[in-house]
C-alpha positions in Angstrom: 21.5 32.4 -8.9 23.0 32.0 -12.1 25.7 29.5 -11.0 22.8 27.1 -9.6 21.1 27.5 -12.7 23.8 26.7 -15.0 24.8 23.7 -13.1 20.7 22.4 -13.2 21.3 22.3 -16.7 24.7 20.2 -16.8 23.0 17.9 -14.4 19.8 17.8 -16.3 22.2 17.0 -19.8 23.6 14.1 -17.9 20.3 12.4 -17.4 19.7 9.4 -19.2 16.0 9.8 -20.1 13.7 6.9 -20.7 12.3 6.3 -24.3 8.7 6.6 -25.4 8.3 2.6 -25.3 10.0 2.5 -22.5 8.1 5.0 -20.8 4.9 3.7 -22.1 5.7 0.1 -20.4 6.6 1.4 -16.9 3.3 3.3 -17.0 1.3 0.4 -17.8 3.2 -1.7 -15.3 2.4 0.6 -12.5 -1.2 0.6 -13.8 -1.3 -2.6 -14.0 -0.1 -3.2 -10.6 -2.2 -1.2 -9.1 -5.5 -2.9 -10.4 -4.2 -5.9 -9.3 -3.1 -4.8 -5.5 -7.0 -2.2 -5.8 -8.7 -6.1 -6.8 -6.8 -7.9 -3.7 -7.9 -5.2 -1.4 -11.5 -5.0 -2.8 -11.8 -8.9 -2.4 -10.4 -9.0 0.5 -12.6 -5.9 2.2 -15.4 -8.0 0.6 -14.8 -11.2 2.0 -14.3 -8.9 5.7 -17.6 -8.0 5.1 -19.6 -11.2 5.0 -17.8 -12.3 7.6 -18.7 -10.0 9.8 -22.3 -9.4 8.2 -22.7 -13.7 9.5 -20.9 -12.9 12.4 -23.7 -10.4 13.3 -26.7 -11.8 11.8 -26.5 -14.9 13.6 
């Protein structure tokens, strides 16, 4: 148990972590990204939908 342990934290020293900015810009990338793909998928469920709704009313 000790062995795995002490080679978790050699690995975990040879990660190169990501800066704050760095970090910051990757989150608001994948935020980003994902409002954009959530606002294709809404329009697109929306635009299902009044399809269907004149498919149905006619």
């Amino acid at each position: 148990m000790f062995q795995f342990l002490s080679e978790v934290k050699s690995e975990l020293a040879k990660v190169v972590w990501p800066t704050k900015a760095e970090t910051f810009r990757y989150s608001l990338t994948v935020i980003l990204f994902s409002l954009g793909i959530a606002f294709v998928l809404g329009a697109f469920d929306y635009g299902l939908l009044k399809v269907f709704e004149a498919i149905i009313n006619r």
